[in-house]
Every structure is written in C-alpha cells, then in structure tokens.
N, C-alpha and C positions, 0 to 999 in steps of 0.2 A: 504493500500500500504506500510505499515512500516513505513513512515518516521517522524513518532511522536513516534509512540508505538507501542510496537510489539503485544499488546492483549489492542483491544477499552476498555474502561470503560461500553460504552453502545452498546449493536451488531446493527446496522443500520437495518430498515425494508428493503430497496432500497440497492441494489450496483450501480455503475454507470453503469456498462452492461447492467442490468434493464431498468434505467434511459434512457440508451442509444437509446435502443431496441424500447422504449416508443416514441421516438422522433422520431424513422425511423417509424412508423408504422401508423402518422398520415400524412394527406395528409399536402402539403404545400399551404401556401395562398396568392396568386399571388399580388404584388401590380398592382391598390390601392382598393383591395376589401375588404368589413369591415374582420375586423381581423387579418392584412395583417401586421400592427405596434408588435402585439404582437409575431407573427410567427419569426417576423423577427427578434428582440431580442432576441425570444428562441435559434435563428440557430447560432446568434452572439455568443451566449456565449456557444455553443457547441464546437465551436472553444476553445475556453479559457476554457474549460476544457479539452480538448486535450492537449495543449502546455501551460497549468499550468499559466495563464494570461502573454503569453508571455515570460516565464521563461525556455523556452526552444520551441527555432528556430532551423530549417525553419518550418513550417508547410508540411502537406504531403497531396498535393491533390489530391494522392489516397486511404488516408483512408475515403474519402465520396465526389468522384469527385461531386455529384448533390448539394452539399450543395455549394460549391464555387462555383457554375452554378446560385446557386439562390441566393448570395450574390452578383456574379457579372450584373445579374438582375436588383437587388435590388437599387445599387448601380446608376446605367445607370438612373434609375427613379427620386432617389431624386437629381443625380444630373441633371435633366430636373427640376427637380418641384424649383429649386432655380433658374436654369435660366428666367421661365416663369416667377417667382414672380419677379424678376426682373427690367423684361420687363414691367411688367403693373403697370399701374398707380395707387397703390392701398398703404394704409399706410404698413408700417414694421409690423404693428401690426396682418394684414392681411394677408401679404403677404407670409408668411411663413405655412400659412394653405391653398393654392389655389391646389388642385388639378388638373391636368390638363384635366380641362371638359370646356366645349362652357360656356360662360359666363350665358346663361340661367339657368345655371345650380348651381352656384356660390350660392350664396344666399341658396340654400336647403345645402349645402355640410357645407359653415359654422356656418350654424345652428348646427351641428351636431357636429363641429370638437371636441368644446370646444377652450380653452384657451392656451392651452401649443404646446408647438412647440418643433420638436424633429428633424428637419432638421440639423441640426449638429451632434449630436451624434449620427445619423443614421450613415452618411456619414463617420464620423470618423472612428466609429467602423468596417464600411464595407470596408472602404479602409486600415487597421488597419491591419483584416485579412487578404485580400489580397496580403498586402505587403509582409504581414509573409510569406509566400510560398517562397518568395525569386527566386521568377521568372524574367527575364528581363521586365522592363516596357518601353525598347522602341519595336517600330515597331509592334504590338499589338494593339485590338481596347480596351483592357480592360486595357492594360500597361496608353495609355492614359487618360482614364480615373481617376484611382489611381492620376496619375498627377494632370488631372484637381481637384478632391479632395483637394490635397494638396496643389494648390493653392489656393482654394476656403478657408479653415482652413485659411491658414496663412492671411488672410483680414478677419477674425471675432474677429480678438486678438483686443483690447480696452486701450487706456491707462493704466488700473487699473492691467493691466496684464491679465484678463481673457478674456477667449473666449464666445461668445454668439451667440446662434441663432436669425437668424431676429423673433420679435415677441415674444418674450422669457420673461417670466413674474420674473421681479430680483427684487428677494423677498430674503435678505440674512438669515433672519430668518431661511429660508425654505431651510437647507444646501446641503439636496443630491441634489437636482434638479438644486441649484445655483452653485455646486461644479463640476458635472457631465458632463456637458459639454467639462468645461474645463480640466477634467480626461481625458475624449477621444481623445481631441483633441491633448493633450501634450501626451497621447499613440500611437498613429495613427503618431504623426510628427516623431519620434525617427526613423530617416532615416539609424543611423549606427546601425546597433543591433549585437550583440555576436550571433554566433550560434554555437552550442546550448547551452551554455550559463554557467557561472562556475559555478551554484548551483548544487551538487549533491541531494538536496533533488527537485530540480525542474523535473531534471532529471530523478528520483524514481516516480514522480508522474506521468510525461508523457508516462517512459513506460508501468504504469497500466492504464494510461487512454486509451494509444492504445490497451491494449492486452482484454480492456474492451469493446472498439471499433471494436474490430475482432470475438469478441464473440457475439457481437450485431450484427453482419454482416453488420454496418454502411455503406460500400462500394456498397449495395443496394439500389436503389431509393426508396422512399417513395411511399405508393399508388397514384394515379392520384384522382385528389378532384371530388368528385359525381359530375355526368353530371346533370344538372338545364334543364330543356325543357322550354321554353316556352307557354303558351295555345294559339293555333289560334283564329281566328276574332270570327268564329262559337260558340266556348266552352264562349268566353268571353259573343256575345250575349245573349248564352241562361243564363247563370248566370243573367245576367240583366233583363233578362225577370222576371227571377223567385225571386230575388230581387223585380219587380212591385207586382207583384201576394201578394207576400208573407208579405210585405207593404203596402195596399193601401192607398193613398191619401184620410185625410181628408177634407169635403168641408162641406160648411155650408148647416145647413138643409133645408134651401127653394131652395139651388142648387140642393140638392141631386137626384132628379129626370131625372135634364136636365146631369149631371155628368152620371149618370148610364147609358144612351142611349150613350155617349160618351167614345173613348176608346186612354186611352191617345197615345200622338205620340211618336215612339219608339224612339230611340236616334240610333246614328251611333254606330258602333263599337268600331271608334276612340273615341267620347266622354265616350262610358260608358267604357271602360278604365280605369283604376286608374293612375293618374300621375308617371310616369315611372316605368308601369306597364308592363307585361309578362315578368318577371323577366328577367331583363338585367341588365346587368354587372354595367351601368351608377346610375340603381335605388338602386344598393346596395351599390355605395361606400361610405364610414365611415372612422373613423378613432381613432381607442383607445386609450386614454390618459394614459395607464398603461404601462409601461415597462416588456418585457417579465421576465426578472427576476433582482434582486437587486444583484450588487456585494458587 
C-alpha cells in the first residue's frame, strides 16, 4: 500500500485481497458450535484490517453487510452467556465457561471448555466494531445492546486498573493473555473517536484494504455451512445390530451351550444411541481456547 516503502524488501506470497477472498469463501460458524470462538476472532479482526485497528473511522457496513450481521449475533450470545453465568449459583471460576444448555448438560461442556475465559474480549471486540460504524445506538435492538456491553466492561475494571473476565486465569507472567483483555476493553470504551482520523498513513492503509475488499467481493455472503442430517431410529438400530453380530459376547465355557440357544435382548433405539447422538447441535458444542488471530 506504500506507506512504509514504495518497493517491499521481501514480495508477500498472500495480498490481503487473497487473504480477503479466503475468508469470504469459508462458511461461518454459528455460536456456540465447536469452532465458533475461532470464527469469531477471524471476523473480529477483519474488521481491523479494514479500518487499520481503528485508525480510520466510521466503519462501512456495506463493505460486508453479513459480517456485522454475524458480529451482531455474536455479540447478543455472549452477552446472554454472562447474564446466565450470573444468575446461577456457580463459582466465577465456572461461570464464565457455562454455555447456555439444561444443566444436564453442564458437566460434558466443561469438560471440554478448558481453562480460559474469553467472555470479555469477545464482547469488547464485538461491540468495538460495532460502535465503529458510527451508527445511532439508540432506538435499535443492537444500538442496545453495544450499550448493555458497555456497561457490562465498565464493572470488570478492578482496583489494579485492569479489566478481567469472570474466571480468567491472572497469571502476569503470561503477558498477552493478562494484557488482552484489558486492550479490548480500553479499545471498545473510546466513546469519542476522530473520524477518520488525522493519520495519513492510517488513511493509505484503509483505502487498500477497501479496494482489497472490493476485489475480494467481500460485500458477498459466505457459503451457508454443510447441512448435518441426522440418522433415524431404523439406521441407528440396524448399526446396533451389527455392532452384536460383529462383537459377540464372551461367556464362560460351561455356559457356552445354554448362551448359544439364547439370543441376547435387543436394546431400544433410544438406548443404543450414543449420548447426544444423531448429530445435534447440543452434542457438538465446544469451545477453542485459541484466539483466531494474534495482534
């Protein structure tokens, strides 16, 4: 884009048009189904390469109206999953990994979550973006939203000065993760912003990242994510059957006789199942402890 040098040291394999192109071409992944953490940081910082990390306001939510569709989503979600954590009776340590499933459920999900909690720099980031659009936030169900965000932010600030997620492992060794949060959040509060902003070289970037943008055809939705079927009662039995068949049951040898005349009892449907099985939304959700991308 020029605004270092006018001829790289080293020619890039990727340009961001590429880059761009890449991102519109995979499907999006809805929260909270596994993968849905990493999507979401990718789409985050699509944004911040457009508008140069904010170095040049408003944003323009016609250069990928679906992407601000699935942050404002996104946004609706985690701010549910902090109000639910909330409400239940469960430590801070917990409570910031509860997805919002029937408590039977509980227990398989934080098996799975891991440790780290990313319900602040979710929400930051996502109301971050949003603000930048520099759209009115009243009278609006997402304008309230942004709000309720930025109330939410402003009660995780701590004496020490930082912000933290409920559950949030503060570990200051551990600097981007200890620092991170509180980046987002002190980005996302910046209520007066310049637009667009006095850096000409932020300037210089944004309009190759749009015209990188328009070449990628960003302003197209993404594909729609493969349809999942489920298998009926029937497919699941006959799998079971042939599971017996294919296994049999050992028994002792002075049984063996009265066993062979005997043909074991079949199970229901529902038992031979696999616990939150025919692939439902509920048996896949997960949650990635990785950040889609580092800034």
């Amino acid at each position: 884009c020029g605004i270092l040098w006018e001829t790289p040291p080293v020619k890039l394999e990727f340009g961001v048009a590429r880059i761009l192109a890449e991102v519109r071409a995979r499907p999006l992944t809805e929260p909270p189904l596994a993968g849905f953490i990493d999507c979401f940081y990718l789409m985050t910082h699509v944004v911040y390469i457009l508008n140069c990390f904010n170095g040049y306001l408003p944003n323009r939510r016609a250069d990928c109206p679906w992407l601000y569709s699935y942050l404002e989503r996104c946004l609706t979600f985690w701010l549910r999953e902090v109000r639910d954590a909330k409400k239940a009776k469960v430590s801070d340590a917990v409570a910031s990994k509860l997805w919002a499933l029937p408590p039977s459920k509980h227990f398989e999900v934080l098996s799975e979550l891991g440790s780290s909690a990313d319900a602040l720099d979710a929400i930051a980031e996502a109301a971050d973006n949003l603000r930048g659009l520099g759209e009115p936030l009243e009278d609006s169900t997402i304008g309230e939203a942004v709000r309720e965000a930025f109330a939410w932010l402003l009660g995780q600030q701590e004496e020490d000065g930082f912000f933290y997620s409920p559950g949030q492992a503060r570990d200051p060794a551990d600097e981007y993760n200890h620092l991170h949060p509180t980046w987002t959040a002190v980005a996302a509060l910046q209520l007066q912003r310049k637009a667009p902003g006095p850096s000409p070289r932020c300037a210089a970037w944004a309009r190759h990242a749009q015209a990188a943008a328009l070449e990628a055809n960003l302003a197209k939705p993404p594909p729609p994510p493969p349809a999942v079927s489920a298998p009926d009662d029937d497919e699941e039995d006959e799998e079971e059957d042939d599971a017996q068949v294919a296994a049999p049951a050992v028994v002792p040898a002075a049984a063996a006789t009265t066993a062979a005349t005997k043909r074991p009892p079949r199970l229901a449907g529902a038992q031979a199942a696999a616990p939150g099985g025919g692939g439902s939304a509920a048996g896949a959700r997960a949650r990635s402890t990785s950040r889609g991308a580092a800034k």
